[in-house]
N, C-alpha and C positions, 0 to 999 in steps of 0.2 A: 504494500500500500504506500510505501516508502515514495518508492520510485513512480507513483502516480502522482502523488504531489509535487514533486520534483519536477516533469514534467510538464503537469497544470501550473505552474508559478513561471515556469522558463516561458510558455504559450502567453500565459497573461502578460512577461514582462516585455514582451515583444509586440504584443496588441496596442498596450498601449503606448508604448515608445513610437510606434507607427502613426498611430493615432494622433498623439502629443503634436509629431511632426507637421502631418498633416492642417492640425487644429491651427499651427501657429500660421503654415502658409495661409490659408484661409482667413486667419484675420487678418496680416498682414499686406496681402496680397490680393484679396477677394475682396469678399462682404461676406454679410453673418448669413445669407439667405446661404449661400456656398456650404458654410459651418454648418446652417441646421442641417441639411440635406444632409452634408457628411455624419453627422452625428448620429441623424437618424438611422440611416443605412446602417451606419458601422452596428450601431445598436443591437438594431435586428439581424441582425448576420451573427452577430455574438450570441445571441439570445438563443439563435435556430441551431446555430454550434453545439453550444452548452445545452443545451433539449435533447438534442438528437444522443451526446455522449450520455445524456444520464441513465436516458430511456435504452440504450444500448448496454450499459452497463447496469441496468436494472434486469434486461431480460437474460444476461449471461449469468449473475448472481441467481436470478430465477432458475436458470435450468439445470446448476452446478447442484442450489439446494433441492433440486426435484427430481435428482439423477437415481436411478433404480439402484441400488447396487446388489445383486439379487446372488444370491450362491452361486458358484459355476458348478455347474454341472459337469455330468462327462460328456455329454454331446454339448456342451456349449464351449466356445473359446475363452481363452484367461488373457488377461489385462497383456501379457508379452506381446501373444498369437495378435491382437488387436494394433498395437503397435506397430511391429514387421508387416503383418499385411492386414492395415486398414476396410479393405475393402474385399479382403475375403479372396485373394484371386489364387492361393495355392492352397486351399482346403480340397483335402480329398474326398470326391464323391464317390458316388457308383457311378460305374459306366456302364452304360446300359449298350447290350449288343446292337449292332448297326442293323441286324435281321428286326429284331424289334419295334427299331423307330421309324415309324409309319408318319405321313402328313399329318396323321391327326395329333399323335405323341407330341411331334414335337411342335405344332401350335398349339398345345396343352402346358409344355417347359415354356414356353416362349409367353404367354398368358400370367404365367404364375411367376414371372422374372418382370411382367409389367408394373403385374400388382403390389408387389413389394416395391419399385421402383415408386408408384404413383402413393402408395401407402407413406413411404419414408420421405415424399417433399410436401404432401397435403401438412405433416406431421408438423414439418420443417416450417411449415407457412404458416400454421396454429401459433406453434413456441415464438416464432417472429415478428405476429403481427401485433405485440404490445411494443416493440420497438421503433417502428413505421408509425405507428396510429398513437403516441401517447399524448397525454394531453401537452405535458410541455412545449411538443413541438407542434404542436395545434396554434396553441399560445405563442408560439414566438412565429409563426407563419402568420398570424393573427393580427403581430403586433407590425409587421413588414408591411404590410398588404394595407390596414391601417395607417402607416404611416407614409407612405404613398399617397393614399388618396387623400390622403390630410394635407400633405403640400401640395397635390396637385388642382386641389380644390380650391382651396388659398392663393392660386398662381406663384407658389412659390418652389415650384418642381425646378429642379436644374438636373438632366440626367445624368450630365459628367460629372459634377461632387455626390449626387446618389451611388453611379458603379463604383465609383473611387472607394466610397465607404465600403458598398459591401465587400469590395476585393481586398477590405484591412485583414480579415478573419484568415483568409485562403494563402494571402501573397506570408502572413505573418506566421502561418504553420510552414512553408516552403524555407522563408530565411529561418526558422526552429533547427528543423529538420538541417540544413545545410551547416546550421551552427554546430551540430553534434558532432559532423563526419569531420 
């Protein structure tokens, strides 16, 4: 948890150091109509950031503490088998003789490899869709979308200090990330 705060504080101290910059060009150099625009954007881009990671990391704590951990069995695989092959691709089956498999057989194997496929992302979509739909990010889509129509209502839209803003969020994870390597 260490090293998530660590990184939330390096994120923040570059948002707003961009920001900061930003703000001073705009007064200095603009007008305040320039600044709100940028302020608002940035706002909301931070807002939808910060939403989207919490709800993200709300649905991963979700599924860690909801994780089965059920006996292994002897027909089931153990935590190793799971790691070397994820996906199951050198478990040994039967082989069923080639006299055997008929059109029907094997659009019957081929059926029951869908269902499990179609089973394991319906599943996938269930556990995911409190991450995509939370309300934080509702609310900070909310407060963007609001805040748009509030300058542009006003005649106070400028849409180069609006993109500017919102690109404070994205350009400030890029110089993050470039700072670490």
């Amino acid at each position: 948890m260490m090293k998530i705060d660590k990184d939330i504080l390096s994120f923040a101290k570059v948002f707003l150091a961009i920001n900061l910059c930003l703000s001073f060009y705009a007064i200095i150099f603009q007008n305040t109509t320039w600044l709100l625009n940028l302020q608002v954007a940035f706002f909301a881009s931070l807002f939808v950031t910060l939403a989207s990671f919490l709800s993200y990391r709300k649905n991963i704590q979700n599924r860690l503490e909801n994780l089965e951990l059920n006996k292994v069995s002897s027909n089931e695989r153990d935590k190793i088998d799971e790691i070397d092959d994820p996906y199951d691709l050198y478990s040994e089956y039967e082989e069923i003789p080639e006299e055997e498999l008929t059109p029907e057989k094997i659009r019957e194997i081929i059926n029951e490899e869908k269902k499990k496929v179609k089973q394991n992302s319906f599943k996938n979509t269930l556990f995911s869709a409190g991450g995509f739909v939370s309300i934080y990010r509702v609310l900070g889509y909310g407060f963007l979308i609001f805040g748009f129509f509030a300058l542009n209502n006003n005649k106070l839209f400028l849409p180069l200090a609006f993109i500017i803003g919102l690109s404070i969020v994205p350009l400030g994870v890029l110089i993050t990330k470039f700072l670490k390597k």
